[in-house]
SESEDO-423687 format. One record per residue: x, y, z of N, C-alpha, C in turn. Coordinates in pm, whole numbers, plus 50000, padded with zeros to 5 digits. Example, Ala and Ser with C-alpha at 12.3 -4.5 7.8 and 13.67 -1.06 7.14 Angstrom:
% residues 2
513194943150780512304955050780513204967050780512854977550708513674989450714512905000350787
END
This chain:
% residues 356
500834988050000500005000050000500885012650000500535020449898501435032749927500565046250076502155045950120501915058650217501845069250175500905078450270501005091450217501495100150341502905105950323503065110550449502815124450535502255130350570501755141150685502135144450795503285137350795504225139450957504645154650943504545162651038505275179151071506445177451017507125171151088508535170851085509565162251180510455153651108511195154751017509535150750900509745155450781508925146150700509445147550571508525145050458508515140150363509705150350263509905142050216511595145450107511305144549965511385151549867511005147649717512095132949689511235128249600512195110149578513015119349498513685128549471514715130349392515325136049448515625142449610516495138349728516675131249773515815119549774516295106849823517285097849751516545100449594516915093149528518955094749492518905108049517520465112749496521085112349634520895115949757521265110049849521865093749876520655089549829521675071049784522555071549727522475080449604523535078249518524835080349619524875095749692525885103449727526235091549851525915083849917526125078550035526885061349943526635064449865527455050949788528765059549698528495070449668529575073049550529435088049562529955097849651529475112249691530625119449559530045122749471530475133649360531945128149277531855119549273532525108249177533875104049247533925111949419534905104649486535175089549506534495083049511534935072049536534595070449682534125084449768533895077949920532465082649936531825077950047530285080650055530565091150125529605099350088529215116950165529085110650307528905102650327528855099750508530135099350565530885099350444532525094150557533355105550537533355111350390534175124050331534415137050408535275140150413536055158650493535155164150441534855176450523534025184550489535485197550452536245193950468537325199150404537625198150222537215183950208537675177650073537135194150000537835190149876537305199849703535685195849702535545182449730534115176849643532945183649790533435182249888531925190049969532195204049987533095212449980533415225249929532795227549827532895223749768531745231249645530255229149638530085216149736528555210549730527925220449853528865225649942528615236250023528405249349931529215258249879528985262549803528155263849688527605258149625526705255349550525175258249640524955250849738524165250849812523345264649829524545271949908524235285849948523825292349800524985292749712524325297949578522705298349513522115284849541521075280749524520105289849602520195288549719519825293149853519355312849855520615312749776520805326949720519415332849599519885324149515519025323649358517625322149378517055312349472515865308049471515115321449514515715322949663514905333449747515725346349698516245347849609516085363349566517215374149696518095365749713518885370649865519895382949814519375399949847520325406249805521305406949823522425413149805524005419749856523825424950005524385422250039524825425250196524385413750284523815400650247523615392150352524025379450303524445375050439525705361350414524175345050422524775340550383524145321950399525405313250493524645314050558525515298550643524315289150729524935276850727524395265950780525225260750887523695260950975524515256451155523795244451177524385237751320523395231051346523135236351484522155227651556521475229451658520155231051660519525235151537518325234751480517565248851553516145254251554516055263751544515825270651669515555257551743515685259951915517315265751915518045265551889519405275451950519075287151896518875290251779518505304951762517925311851824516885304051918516205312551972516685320352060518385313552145519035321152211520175329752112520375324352038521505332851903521135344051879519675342551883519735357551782519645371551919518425365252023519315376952128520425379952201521325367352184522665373752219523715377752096523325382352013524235386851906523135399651874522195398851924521105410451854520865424251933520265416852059519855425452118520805432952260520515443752271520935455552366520605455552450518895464652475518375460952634516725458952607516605455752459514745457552486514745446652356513565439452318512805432252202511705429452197511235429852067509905425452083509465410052029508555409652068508095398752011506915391851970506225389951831504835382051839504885370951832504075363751947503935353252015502485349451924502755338951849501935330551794501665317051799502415309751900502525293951883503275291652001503145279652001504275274352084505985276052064506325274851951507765279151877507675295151951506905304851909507135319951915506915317452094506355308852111506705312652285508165307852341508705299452310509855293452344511125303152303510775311152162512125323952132511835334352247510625339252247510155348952364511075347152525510655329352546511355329052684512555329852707513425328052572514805328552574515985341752548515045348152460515245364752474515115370952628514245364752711514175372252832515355371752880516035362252865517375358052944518845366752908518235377652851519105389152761518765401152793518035403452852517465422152876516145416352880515135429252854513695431452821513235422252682512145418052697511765413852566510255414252582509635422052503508265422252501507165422252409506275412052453505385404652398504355414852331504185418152187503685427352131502085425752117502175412752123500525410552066501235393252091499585380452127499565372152149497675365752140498335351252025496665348352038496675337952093497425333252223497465328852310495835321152355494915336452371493925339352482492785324252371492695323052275492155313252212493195303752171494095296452210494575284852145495995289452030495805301552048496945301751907496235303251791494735300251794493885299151634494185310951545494615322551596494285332051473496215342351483495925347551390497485358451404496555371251418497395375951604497065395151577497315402751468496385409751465496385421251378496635435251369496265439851539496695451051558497515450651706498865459251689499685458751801500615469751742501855471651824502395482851851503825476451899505115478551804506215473251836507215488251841507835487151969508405497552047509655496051930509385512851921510465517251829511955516451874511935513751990513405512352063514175501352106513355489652038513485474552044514575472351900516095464151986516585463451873516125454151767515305445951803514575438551671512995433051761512365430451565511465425951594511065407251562510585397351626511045386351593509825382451600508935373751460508025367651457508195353951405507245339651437507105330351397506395329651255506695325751128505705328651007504875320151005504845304151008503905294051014504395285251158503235286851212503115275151313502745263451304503445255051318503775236051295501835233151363501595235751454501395229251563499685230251547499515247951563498125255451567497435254251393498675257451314498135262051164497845267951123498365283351224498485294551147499165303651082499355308851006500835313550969500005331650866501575337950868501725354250811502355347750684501175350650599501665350450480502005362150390502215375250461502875388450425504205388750490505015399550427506055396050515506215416150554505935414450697505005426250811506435438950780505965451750777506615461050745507015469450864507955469850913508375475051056509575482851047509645493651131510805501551135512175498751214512145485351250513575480851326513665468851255514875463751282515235449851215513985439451220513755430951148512665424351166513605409051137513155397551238513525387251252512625372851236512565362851165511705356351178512715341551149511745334451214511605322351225510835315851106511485309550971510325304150884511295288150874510855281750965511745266450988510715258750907509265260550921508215253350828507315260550691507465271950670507605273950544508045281950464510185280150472510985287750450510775273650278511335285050174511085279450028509945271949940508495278850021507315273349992506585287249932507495300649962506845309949840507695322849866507405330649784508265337049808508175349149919509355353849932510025362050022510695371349997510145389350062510905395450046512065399450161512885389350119514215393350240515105404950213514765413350185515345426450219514555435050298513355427750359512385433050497512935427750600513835419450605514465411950726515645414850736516075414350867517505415650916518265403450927517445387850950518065373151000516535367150978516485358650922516215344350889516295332350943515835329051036516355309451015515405305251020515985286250974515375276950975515475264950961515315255951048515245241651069515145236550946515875225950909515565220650759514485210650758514295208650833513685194750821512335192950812511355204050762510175207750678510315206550567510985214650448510955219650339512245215650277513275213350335514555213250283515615202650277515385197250407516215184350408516225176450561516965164650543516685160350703516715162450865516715160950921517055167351058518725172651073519045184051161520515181351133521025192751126520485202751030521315212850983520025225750982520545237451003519635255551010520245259450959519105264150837519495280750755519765290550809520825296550819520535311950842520765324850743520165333250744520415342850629520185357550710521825362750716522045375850797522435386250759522115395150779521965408750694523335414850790524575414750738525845416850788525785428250914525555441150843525355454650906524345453550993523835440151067523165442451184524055440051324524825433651280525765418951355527155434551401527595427551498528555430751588528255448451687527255450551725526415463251793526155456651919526385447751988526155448652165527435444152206527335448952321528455449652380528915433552470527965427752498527975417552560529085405852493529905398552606530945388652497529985376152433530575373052322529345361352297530785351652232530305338352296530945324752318530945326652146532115321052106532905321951989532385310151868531695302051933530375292851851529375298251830528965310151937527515314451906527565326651834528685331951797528565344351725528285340851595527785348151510528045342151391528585351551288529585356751322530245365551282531455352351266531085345751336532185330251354531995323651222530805316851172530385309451092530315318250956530515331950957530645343150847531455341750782533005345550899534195342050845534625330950816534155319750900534715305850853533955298050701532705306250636531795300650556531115288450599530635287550746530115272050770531265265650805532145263350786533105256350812533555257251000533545266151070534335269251194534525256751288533335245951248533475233951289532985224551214532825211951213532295202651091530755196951090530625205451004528995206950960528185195150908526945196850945526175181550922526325179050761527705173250720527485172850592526255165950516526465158150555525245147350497523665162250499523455163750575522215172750560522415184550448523445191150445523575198150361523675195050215524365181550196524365178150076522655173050000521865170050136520745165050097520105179350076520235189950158519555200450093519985205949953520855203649939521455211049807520555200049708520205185349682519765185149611517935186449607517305187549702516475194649736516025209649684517215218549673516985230649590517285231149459518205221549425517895216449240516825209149205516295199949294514755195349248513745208749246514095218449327513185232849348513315240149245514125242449205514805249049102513905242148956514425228548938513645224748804512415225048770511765226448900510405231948893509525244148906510665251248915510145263848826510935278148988510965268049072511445274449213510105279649268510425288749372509455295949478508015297449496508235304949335506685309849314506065296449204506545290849184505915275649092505235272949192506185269649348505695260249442504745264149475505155281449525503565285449612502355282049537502265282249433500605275949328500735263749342501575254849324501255239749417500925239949531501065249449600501245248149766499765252949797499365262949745498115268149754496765258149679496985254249615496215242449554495395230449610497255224149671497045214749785496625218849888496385228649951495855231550053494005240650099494535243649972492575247349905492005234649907492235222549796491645212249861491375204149956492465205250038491955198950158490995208450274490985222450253490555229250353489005232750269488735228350162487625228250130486765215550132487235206850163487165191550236486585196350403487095197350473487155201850596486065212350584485745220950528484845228950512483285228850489483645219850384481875209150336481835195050416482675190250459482345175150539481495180950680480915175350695479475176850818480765167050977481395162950902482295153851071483395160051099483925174550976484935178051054484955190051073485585199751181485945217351215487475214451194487285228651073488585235951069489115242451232490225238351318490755247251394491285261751386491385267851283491165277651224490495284751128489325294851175488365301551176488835306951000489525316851052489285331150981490845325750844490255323650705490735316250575491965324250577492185338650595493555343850568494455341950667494265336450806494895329850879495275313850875495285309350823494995295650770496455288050724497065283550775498805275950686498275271950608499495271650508499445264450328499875248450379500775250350537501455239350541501505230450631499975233850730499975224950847498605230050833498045222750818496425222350805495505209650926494915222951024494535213751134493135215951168492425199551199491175203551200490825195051318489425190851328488805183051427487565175751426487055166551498485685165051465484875171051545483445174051470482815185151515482205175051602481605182551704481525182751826480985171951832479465167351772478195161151786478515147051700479945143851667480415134751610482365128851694482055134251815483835128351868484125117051902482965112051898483355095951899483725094251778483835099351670484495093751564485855094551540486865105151630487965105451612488695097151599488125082051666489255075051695488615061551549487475060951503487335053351416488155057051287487975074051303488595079351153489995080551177490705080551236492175076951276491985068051223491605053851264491915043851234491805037151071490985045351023490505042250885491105050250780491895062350850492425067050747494105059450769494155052650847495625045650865495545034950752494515026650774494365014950691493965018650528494015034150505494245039950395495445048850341496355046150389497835044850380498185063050404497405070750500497265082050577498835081750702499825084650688500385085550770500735103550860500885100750956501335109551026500175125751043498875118451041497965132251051497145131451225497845127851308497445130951421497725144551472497045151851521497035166051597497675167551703498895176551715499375175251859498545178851914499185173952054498305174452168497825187552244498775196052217497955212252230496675214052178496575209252045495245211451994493975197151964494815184051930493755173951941493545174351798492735164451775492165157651616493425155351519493065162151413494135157351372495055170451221496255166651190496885174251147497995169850984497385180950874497495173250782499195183550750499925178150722501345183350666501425187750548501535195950456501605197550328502645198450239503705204350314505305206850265505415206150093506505213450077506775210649919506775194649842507115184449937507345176449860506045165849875505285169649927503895161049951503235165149787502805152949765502065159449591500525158949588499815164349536498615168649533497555159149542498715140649473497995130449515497555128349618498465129349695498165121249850497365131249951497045144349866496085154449927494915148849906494335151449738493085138149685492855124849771493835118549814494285106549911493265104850009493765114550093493455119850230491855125450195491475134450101490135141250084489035130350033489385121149991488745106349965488405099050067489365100450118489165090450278487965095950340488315113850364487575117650451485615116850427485915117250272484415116250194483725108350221485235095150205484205079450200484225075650374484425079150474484595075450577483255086850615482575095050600481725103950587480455095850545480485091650448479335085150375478965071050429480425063850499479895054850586479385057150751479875071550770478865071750900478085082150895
END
């Protein structure tokens, strides 16, 4: 039976990262050694590093003045990175999710950091709209899509101080104007490649302004000068992202995807919309992820949660359970999920509908 996979994350990989990943782990760029064992020193992952960022560059449109490097620690360290390399004595922050609460708590541990707006007070369901970010905050730091709730800023918000975001789940799913941002990151292991390795993309002329010493790993004024290199980088992840952004690339890149991305996710949320057994967890359509689409069963039907779990398993439905913050269940969409296994899933829900 084929799977269809819906896991958050780590998840689903286009077969033509996978498929070259085998290759590279048997025969990495006609060395003769597998990308699992090879220097990240060698000529052959020097350039597959390189290349990478280039890509990285090309896709998202990344002007002059901001560097690409890849860390690890994933996007939980940033959350302390970016206020100790960022901030002075104040920040702000919109708190949208669980992720935007966890950067929030870790900025505190740096000066002031304050919570601009929060839709907390309901579940996370919706993104504020109106708030007020203190002009004297050296940055502003928002979550773009939340994994968890399923809501996400699909503008990218116009502010008069550095603006910082977190797009770990749908960084290369459309486009971006990053010359509104000061820093970037993101977890690969949504959109880009396996667990392991974070984007970052830093707008130079923000970097070295507080006074505070910062540990010589966490600067990244470190990873600037060294190009990624300052210590030995999850090669294997990087090489899998790099071919990840040539599969992106042949398909037209960014803005191709976002009309796949929007597609797949119109259908399923118009599924969810007309089915009588299920509630969208998010209300209001312009709040809505392209890439974590979460719903529930309506009320007068919850005994069915656990039949339709079960029936959409034995219909080769993987990984659409709802975390537990919110319950029911949670559909993944990512770039490399294809429109089939959306149809997949919207079948199930029809015919599992019509039998109860």
């Amino acid at each position: 039976m084929k799977k269809h996979n819906f896991f958050a994350g780590p998840s689903i990989l286009p077969q033509y990262t996978i498929d070259k990943t085998i290759e590279g782990i048997k025969d990495f760029a006609g060395s003769g050694l597998s990308v699992l064992e090879i220097s990240h020193r060698s000529k052959e992952f020097i350039a597959c590093m390189n290349d990478t960022i280039a890509l990285c560059r090309e896709l998202l449109e990344i002007p002059a003045g901001y560097q690409v490097i890849f860390l690890g620690g994933g996007a939980s360290l940033q959350f302390a990175m970016v206020p100790m390399n960022l901030m002075n004595t104040k920040s702000a922050y919109l708190v949208t999710g669980e992720w935007a609460t966890k950067a929030y708590k870790e900025a505190k541990l740096f000066g002031e950091a304050v919570e601009v707006a929060t839709s907390k007070d309901k579940n996370f369901n919706y993104i504020p709209k109106t708030y007020m970010v203190p002009a004297d905050a050296s940055y502003f730091h928002i979550t773009s899509n939340n994994t968890i709730f399923g809501t996400e800023l699909k503008k990218d918000p116009d502010v008069n101080i550095p603006l910082i975001a977190d797009m770990s789940s749908d960084i290369f799913s459309r486009p971006v104007d990053v010359s509104k941002y000061s820093l970037i990151y993101a977890g690969a292991q949504k959109n880009l490649a396996p667990a392991g390795v974070t984007l970052v993309i830093v707008k130079e002329d923000i970097l070295g302004k507080v006074t505070r010493p910062i540990p010589t790993m966490l600067d990244y004024r470190t990873h600037i000068k060294a190009e990624s290199m300052f210590n030995t980088p999850p090669v294997f992840a990087v090489f899998a992202a790099q071919q990840t952004l040539v599969w992106l690339k042949g398909l037209g890149g960014v803005k191709a995807m976002q009309k796949k991305n929007i597609e797949k996710a119109q259908l399923l949320y118009d599924e969810i919309d007309r089915n009588k057994l299920f509630v969208p967890t998010v209300k209001d359509a312009a709040d809505r992820s392209v890439m974590n689409i979460c719903f529930v069963m309506a009320e007068e039907y919850k005994e069915l949660e656990q039949p339709f779990a079960d029936f959409a398993k034995s219909k080769g439905m993987v990984g659409i359970a709802g975390h537990r913050s919110v319950g029911g269940f949670r559909a993944s969409t990512y770039n490399a999920l294809p429109k089939e296994s959306v149809q997949a899933l919207v079948d199930t829900m029809k015919e599992f509908e019509k039998n109860h």
